[in-house]
Phi, psi and omega in degrees: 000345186264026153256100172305101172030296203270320167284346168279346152260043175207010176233138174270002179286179197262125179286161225238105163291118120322153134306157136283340157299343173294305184303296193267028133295324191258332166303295217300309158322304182287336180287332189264336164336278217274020155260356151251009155276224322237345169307308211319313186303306192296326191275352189246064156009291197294333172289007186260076166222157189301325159296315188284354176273345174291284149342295189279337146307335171289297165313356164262332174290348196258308208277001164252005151236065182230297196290315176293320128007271187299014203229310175288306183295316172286254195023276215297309178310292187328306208277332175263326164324309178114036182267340161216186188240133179263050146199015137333151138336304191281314181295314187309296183322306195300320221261320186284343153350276208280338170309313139292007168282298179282350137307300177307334178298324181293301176287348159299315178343289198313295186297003246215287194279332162294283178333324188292317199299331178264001202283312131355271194298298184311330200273351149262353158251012169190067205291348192259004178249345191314315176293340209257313166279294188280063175251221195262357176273323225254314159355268177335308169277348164271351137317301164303340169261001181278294195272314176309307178312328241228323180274331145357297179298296193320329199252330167299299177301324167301324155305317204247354209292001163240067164224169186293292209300001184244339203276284163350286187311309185257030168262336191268295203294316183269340181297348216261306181292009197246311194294311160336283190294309177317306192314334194276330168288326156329309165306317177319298193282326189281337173256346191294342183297289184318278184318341180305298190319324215282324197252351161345305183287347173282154172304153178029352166346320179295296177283002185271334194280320176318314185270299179289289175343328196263313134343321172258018154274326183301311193286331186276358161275318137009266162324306204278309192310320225257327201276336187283320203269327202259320183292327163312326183290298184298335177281325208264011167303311180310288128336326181265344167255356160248352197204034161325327181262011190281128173296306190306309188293306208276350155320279185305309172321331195291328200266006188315347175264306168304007172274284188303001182266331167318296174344286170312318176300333178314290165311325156287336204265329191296347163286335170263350171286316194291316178289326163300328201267347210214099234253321157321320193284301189302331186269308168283025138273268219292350157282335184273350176267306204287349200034050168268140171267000000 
């Protein structure tokens, strides 16, 4: 709907069609994904750790704009049914809904991976302290104070999302927290060699640094997926509110459903990262399929 008239007469690309079957394929996949991270955490003890609650907030944000997709995609089927209108009162409300929804979904995204990344950054530099700073109450409230933001945020932008002074601040925000977190990884990787040396000389020092390292490479492929799948969207967020009449932006714009299949993908490969990467997640799949004790 942000390609206007006038940018489809003046660009000769075609718009870039999804099936809907595609869509609520691949919705339908993330949702059932990351709803088995979150059995897995909750049925499994050993998973009550700050990282993996850390995790499973990442995994509710993938399952709302999976959910938001599929939400969107029935909208759109109704309105060519003729079961609704798209510019009723009731149709509005729905829309700015789901509008928020797929907000609250990014900045969870964001905020999800900034909690990983520092959660991360304590754990390798203050890996004998780690229990004492990071514990599950102080978890807890920081999830919480995450999702009151976020939903806060989510329903203010949703509301306000056509005035300038609001849209700006949040076009600003992921490049500004994505720009944060490498940095804060970056930091990571350059100084854990040196603190390795430091604690060398302790018992298991070796496999506990060997074990968090492997953890910040999990979380920084985490980041580059998230950064593949979230960013197309977000430049054409961009585009449709500074250049809508531009042929190139409304060029790029033609592909606005395949930005959004991104998304969604986003919601498979990250469940898959978590199992493969993480051998306590992965045996409790495999328990939950095999019903093996």
């Amino acid at each position: 709907k942000n390609i206007s008239d006038f940018s489809l007469n003046v660009t000769d690309c075609t718009q870039v069609v999804v099936p809907e079957e595609v869509f609520f394929t691949v919705a339908a996949a993330g949702i059932l994904e990351n709803m088995l991270v979150l059995i897995a955490v909750v049925r499994n003890k050993n998973l009550h750790l700050p990282m993996y609650f850390f995790i499973c907030s990442l995994a509710i944000s993938d399952m709302l704009g999976s959910l938001y997709k599929t939400l969107e995609n029935i909208f759109i089927i109704l309105c060519k049914m003729g079961y609704l209108t798209r510019r009723g009162d009731f149709e509005k409300k729905l829309d700015d809904a789901m509008d928020s929804m797929f907000i609250l979904s990014l900045l969870g995204s964001i905020f999800s991976l900034l909690a990983i990344a520092a959660d991360r950054y304590i754990t390798i530099f203050y890996a004998l302290r780690y229990h004492n700073i990071m514990t599950l109450r102080r978890a807890l409230v920081i999830l919480a104070i995450i999702w009151t933001f976020c939903a806060g945020s989510s329903i203010a932008i949703a509301l306000f999302s056509y005035e300038a002074a609001t849209v700006i601040p949040f076009t600003i925000l992921f490049p500004l927290m994505m720009f944060f977190i490498l940095c804060l990884y970056v930091h990571m990787f350059l100084l854990a060699r040196s603190h390795a040396k430091k604690i060398a000389s302790l018992p298991t020092s070796t496999v506990h640094q060997r074990t968090n390292m492997k953890g910040a490479i999990t979380l920084t492929i985490f980041l580059g997926v998230f950064l593949c799948c979230w960013a197309p969207f977000v430049l054409h967020i961009l585009l449709a509110r500074f250049c809508p009449h531009n042929p190139y932006c409304a060029c790029y714009m033609s592909i606005f459903h395949v930005n959004g299949t991104l998304i969604m993908c986003n919601a498979i490969i990250d469940p898959m990262i978590f199992a493969f990467r993480s051998p306590e997640l992965w045996s409790t799949f495999k328990k939950m399929f095999c019903c093996a004790r």
